[in-house]
VOGU-3710 file (C-alpha; in Angstrom, 3 decimals, decimal comma):
1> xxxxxxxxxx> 17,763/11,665/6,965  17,273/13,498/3,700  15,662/11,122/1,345  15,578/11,402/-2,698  13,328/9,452/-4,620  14,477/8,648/-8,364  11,228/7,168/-10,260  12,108/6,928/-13,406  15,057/3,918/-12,170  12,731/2,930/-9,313
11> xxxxxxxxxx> 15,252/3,972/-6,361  15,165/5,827/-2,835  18,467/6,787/-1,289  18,964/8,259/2,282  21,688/10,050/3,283  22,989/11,352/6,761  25,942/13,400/7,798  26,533/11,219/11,532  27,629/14,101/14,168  31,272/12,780/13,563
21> xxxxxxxxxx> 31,250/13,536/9,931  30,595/10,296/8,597  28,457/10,301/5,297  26,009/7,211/5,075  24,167/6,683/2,244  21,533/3,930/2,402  19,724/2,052/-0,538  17,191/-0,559/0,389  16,503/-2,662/-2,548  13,732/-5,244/-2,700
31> xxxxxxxxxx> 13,993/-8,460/-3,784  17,945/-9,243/-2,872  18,428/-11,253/-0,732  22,098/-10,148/-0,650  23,315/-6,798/1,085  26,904/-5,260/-0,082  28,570/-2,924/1,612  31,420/-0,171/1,236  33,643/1,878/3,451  35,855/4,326/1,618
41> xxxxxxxxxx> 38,036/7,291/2,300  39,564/9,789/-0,887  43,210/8,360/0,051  44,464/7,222/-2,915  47,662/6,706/-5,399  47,513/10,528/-6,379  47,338/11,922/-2,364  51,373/12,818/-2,263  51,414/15,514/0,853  49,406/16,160/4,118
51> xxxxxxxxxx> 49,395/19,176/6,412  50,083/20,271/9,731  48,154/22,921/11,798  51,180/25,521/11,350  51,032/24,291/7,533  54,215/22,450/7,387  53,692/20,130/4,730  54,371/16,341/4,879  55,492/14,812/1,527  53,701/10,850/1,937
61> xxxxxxxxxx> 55,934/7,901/0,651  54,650/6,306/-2,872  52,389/3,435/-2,127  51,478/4,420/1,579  47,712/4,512/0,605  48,046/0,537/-0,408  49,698/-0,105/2,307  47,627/1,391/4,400  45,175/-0,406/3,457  47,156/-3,531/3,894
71> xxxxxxxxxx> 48,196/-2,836/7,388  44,191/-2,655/8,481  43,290/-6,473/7,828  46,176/-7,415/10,214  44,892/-7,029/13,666  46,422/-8,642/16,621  43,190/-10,556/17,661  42,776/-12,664/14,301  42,481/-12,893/11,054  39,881/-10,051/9,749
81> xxxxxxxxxx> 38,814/-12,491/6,123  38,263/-15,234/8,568  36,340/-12,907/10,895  34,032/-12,108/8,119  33,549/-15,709/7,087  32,756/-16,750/10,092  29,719/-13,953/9,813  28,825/-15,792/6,251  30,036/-12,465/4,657  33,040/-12,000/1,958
91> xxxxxxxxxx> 35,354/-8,659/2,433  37,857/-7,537/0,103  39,438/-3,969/-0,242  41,177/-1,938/-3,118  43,211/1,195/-3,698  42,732/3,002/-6,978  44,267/6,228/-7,924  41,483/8,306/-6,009  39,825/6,085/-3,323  40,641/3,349/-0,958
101> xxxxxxxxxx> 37,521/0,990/-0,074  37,194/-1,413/1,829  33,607/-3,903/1,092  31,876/-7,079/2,084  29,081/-8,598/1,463  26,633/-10,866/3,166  23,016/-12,314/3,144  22,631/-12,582/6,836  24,439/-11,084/9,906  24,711/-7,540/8,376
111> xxxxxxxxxx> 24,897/-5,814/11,964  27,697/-7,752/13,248  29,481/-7,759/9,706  28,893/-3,667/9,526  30,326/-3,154/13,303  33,544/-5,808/12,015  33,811/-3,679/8,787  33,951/0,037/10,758  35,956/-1,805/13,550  38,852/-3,242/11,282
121> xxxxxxxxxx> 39,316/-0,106/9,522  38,539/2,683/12,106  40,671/1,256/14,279  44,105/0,576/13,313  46,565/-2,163/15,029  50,283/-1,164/13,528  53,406/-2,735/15,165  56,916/-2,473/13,912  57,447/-5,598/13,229  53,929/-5,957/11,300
131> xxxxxxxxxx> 54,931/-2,960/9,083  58,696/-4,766/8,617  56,988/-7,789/7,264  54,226/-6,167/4,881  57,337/-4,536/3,211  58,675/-7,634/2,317  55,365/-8,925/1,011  54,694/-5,594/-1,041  58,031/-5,397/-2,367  57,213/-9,506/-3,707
141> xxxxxxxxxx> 54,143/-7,946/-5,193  56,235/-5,098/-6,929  58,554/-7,586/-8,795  55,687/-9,595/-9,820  54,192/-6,948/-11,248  56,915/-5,155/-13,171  56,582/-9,037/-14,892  52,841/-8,764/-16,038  52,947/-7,272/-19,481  49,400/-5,294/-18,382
151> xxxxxxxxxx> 50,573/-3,466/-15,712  54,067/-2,432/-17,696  52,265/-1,391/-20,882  49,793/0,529/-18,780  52,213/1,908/-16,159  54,323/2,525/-19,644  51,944/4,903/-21,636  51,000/6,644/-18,291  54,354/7,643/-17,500  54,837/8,598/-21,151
161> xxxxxxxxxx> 52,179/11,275/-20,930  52,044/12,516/-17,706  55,347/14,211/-16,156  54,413/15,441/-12,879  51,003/14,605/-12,015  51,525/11,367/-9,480  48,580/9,140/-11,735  52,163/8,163/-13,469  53,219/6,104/-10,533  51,858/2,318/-9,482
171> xxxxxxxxxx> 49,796/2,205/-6,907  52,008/-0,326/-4,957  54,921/2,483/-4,772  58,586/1,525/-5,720  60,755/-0,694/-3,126  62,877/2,183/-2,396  59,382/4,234/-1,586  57,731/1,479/0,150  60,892/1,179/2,521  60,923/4,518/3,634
181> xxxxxxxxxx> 56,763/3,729/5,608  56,826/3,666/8,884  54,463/3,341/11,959  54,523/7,361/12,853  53,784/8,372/8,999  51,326/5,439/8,502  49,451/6,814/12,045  49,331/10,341/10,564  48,145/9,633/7,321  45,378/7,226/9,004
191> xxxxxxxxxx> 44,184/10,126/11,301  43,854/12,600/8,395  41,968/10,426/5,649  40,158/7,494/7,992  38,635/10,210/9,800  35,263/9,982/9,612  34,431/13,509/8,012  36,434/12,038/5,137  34,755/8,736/4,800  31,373/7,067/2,987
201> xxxxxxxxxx> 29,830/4,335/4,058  27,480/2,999/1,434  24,510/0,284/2,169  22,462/-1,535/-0,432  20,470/-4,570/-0,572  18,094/-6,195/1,721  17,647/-4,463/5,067  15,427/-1,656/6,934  16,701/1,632/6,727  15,962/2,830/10,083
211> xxxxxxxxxx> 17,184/-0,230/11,949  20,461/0,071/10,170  20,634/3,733/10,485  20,513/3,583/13,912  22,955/0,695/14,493  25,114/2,570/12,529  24,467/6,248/14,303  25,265/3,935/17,773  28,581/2,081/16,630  30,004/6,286/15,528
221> xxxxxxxxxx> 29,084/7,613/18,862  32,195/7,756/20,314  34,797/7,819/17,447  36,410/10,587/16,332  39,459/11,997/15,289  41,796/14,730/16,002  42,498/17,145/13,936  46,127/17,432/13,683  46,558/17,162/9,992  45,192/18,129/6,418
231> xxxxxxxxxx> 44,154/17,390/3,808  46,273/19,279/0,706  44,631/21,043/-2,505  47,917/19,979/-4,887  48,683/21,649/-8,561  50,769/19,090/-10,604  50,815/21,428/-13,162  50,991/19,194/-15,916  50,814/20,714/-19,766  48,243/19,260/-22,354
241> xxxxxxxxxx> 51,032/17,685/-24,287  52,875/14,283/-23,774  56,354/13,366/-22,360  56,957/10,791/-25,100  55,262/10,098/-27,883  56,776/6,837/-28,150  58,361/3,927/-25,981  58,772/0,061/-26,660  59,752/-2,979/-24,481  60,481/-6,601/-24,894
251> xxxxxxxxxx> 58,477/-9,231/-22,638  58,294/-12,384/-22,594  54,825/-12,610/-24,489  53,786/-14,139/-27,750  52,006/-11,999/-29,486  52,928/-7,630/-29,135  50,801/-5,486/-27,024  49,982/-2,032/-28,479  48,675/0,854/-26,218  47,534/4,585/-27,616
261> xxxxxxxxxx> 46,738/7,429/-24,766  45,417/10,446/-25,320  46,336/12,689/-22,261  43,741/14,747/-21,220  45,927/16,462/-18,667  46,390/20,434/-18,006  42,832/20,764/-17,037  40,777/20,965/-13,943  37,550/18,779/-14,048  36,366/19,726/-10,492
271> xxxxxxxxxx> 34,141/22,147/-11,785  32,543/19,880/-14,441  30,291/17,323/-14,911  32,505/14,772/-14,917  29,725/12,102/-15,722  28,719/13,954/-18,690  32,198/14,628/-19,521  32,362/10,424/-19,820  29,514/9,927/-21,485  30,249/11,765/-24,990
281> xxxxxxxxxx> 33,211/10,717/-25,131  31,825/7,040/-24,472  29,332/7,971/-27,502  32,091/9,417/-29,571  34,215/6,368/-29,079  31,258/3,722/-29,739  30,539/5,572/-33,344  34,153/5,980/-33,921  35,652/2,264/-32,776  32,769/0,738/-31,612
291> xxxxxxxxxx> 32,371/-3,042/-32,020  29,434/-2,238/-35,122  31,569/0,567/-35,932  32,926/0,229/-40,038  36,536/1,625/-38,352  36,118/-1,769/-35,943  35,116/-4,107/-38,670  38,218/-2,837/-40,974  40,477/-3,147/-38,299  39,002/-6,698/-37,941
301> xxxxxxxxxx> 39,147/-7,811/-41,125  42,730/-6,361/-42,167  44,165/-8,677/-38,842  45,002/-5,625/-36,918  43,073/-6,534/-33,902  41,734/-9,618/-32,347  39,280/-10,235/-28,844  41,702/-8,442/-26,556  40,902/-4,812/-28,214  39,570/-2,331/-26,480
311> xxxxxxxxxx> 39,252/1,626/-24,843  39,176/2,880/-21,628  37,998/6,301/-20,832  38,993/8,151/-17,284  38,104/11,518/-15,880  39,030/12,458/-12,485  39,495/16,168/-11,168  43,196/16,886/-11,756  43,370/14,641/-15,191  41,917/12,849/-17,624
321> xxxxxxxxxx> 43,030/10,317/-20,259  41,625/7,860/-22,872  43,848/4,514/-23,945  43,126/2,472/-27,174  44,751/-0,646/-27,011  44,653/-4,499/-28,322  47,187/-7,423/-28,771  48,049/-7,277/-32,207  50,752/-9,250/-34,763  51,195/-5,532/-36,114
331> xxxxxxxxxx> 51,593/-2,965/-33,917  53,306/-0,136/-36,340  50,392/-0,624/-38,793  47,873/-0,652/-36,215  49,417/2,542/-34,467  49,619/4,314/-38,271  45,419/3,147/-38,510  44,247/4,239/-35,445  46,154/7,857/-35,327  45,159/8,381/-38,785
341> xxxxxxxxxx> 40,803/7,605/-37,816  41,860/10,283/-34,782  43,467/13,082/-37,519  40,437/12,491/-39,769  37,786/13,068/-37,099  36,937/16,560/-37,677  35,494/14,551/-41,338  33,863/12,273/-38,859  30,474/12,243/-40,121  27,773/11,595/-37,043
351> xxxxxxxxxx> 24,566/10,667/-38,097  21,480/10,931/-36,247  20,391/7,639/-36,396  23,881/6,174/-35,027  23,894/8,677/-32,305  20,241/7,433/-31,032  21,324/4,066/-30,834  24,957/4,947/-29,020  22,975/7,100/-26,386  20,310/3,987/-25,943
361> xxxxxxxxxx> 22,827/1,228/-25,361  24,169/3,265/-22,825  21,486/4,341/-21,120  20,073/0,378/-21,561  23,218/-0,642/-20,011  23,168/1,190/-17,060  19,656/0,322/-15,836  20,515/-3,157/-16,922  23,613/-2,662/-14,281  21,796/-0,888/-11,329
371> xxxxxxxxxx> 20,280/-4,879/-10,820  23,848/-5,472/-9,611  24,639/-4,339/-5,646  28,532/-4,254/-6,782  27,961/-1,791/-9,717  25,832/0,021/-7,124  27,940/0,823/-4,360  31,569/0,944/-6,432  30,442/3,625/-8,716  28,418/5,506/-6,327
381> xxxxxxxxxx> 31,494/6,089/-4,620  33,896/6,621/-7,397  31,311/9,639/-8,346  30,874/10,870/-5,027  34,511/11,888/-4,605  33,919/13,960/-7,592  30,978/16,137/-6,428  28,417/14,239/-8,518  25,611/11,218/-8,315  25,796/8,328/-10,112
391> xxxxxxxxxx> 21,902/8,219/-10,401  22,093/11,786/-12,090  23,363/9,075/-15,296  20,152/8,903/-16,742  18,993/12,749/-16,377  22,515/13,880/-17,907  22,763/11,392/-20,550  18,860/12,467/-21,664  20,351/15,838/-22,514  23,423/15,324/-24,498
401> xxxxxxxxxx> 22,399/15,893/-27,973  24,331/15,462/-31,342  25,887/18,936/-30,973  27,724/17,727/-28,050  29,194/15,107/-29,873  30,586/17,310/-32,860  31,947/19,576/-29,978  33,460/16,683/-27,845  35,656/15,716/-31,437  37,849/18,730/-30,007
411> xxxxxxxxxx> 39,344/17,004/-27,372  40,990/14,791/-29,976  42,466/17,486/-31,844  46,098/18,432/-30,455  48,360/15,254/-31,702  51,156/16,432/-29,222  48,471/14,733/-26,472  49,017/11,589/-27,859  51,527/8,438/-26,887  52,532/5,068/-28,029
421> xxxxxx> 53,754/2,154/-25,645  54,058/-1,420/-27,799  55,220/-4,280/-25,645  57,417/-6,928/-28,154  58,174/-9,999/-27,688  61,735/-11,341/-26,379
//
């Protein structure tokens, strides 16, 4: 196992590459009593083809990856949750736009929860009739969330800026998507991302690294895959500019729901530093909107915004975006404030001292999170399907000086990258 020490956050992680292909990455951690646990593959939302040996392409149905990753918890010899509970241990799963993982975690019984964990998801159980009735369940799930004014607002502004790239569409597919899954495609897209050359298992908390390791190395032994089918390199070719620059709905919600994105789109972020790439903008955003910020406090105090405010920043390899957003009794006059503190940012003045403090309460709040196992494992993943380390935080965020930050202002400057979606009231 190749081992890397990190001093200055007190943390060893191993790492081994299994003869099957599986990557396991072990972090002991003393003191927990609690040991979490993921299981991921780079399926996700975005995957949209597959390929065969001869290179025939297979276009995948919208929302296969979720379901996917529904299908695996029903197995005809029980329930897998109450499998799990019955091993003191809680397991969940999600599918973002990049990943599916599957997790659980536990403070005793770790071998028996691991082998459940690989078991479950390593080894599918689809019947027709199983996949019949998950569509019906999904499709429940669809309608229920086309009535959250969340998901619309956010599925809204996404599909306003993006026009190819497949980030645009919900993870849980459409009902005329989802009905087109069936055991053969489900089968082939399970043998081409579950393999285990395309799969992480990640192990922190409270156990010995070499008796884990080797219950692990034992339970891989004999599974592996064939190689039928490919993984794709897709080019969405999507243009820096957005689709619409404005869209409104009516909900049936109180109080309106306003939601600025800036598209980041028409680049490719493989070859960056994608954690870097986060955290200036993160330090942009905290001096520009920030909660001590003097943009924040007008905001505040002219009744633009209330509690719900707030900005979310994503970089992935094929696109980026950032999305301002906040309940508010006046969206129009909130949307005029917030694209007029964008257009004056190249007057943005950055001062030192503001800087130092942005950079600190970053780098504070990350060591304050490594104490969590969950913050551990999820983002260790999320950052190892982009070719980087999440513990390379602190080394990366040491460099970035106020240069960077006047620099990073740029990616704000083409207005024709920014969108509008304000959810009204009925």
């Amino acid at each position: 196992m190749i081992k890397t020490e990190y001093k200055r956050i007190k943390e060893t992680l191993y790492h081994e590459i299994l003869p099957n292909g599986l990557n396991v990455f072990l972090l002991p951690k003393e003191g927990f009593h609690k040991t979490y646990v993921t299981f991921s593959t780079s399926l996700g939302s975005v995957t949209t083809k597959i390929a065969k040996k001869d290179g025939t392409i297979i276009d995948l149905p919208e929302g296969i990856a979720h379901f996917l990753e529904h299908k695996l918890f029903e197995q005809n010899n029980g329930d897998i949750s109450m499998m799990f509970s019955k091993n003191q241990a809680n397991v969940n799963a999600f599918t973002q736009n990049n990943r599916t993982t599957y997790l659980f975690s536990c403070t005793d019984n770790l071998k028996e929860n691991i082998k459940l964990l690989l078991d479950f998801v390593q080894k599918p159980d689809f019947t027709e009739k199983g996949i019949e009735k998950e569509k019906g369940i999904i499709k429940q799930e669809i309608k229920m969330y086309e009535d959250d004014p969340s998901t619309v607002s956010y599925m809204g502004v996404l599909n306003n800026m993006f026009e190819h790239h497949p980030v645009k569409i919900d993870i849980l597919g459409t009902v005329e998507s989802i009905s087109k899954i069936n055991k053969e495609i489900l089968e082939i897209t399970h043998q081409t991302f579950y393999s285990p050359k395309q799969m992480v298992l990640f192990v922190t908390g409270n156990f010995q690294v070499d008796e884990i390791f080797e219950f692990v190395s034992k339970q891989q032994e004999n599974i592996t895959f064939d190689e039928n089918y490919f993984l794709v390199n897709e080019d969405f070719e999507e243009q820096n500019f957005v689709v619409e620059k404005y869209k409104e709905n009516q909900m049936e919600i109180t109080v309106p729901n306003l939601l600025i994105g800036i598209k980041q789109g028409g680049t490719d972020h493989s070859t960056e530093n994608i954690i870097k790439k986060e955290l200036e903008v993160s330090i942009l955003f905290d001096l520009l909107l920030g909660k001590s910020s003097a943009n924040y406090k007008e905001l505040l105090t002219e009744g633009l915004v209330n509690d719900t405010f707030g900005i979310d920043i994503t970089y992935e390899d094929t696109y980026g975006y950032f999305l301002i957003g906040s309940e508010t009794y006046l969206p129009k006059e909130l949307e005029i404030k917030i694209r007029a503190i964008i257009q004056n940012l190249p007057n943005f003045e950055l001062k030192i001292e503001d800087f130092n403090r942005a950079k600190k309460q970053i780098i504070g709040g990350f060591i304050h999170a490594l104490n969590s196992l969950e913050f551990i494992a999820n983002q260790f993943t999320k950052y190892y399907y982009t070719n980087v380390s999440l513990f390379e935080i602190l080394e990366v965020a040491d460099l970035i000086t106020i240069e960077d930050i006047e620099h990073t202002k740029s990616v704000f400057e083409n207005d024709d990258s920014i969108s509008t979606f304000v959810i009204y009231p009925k």
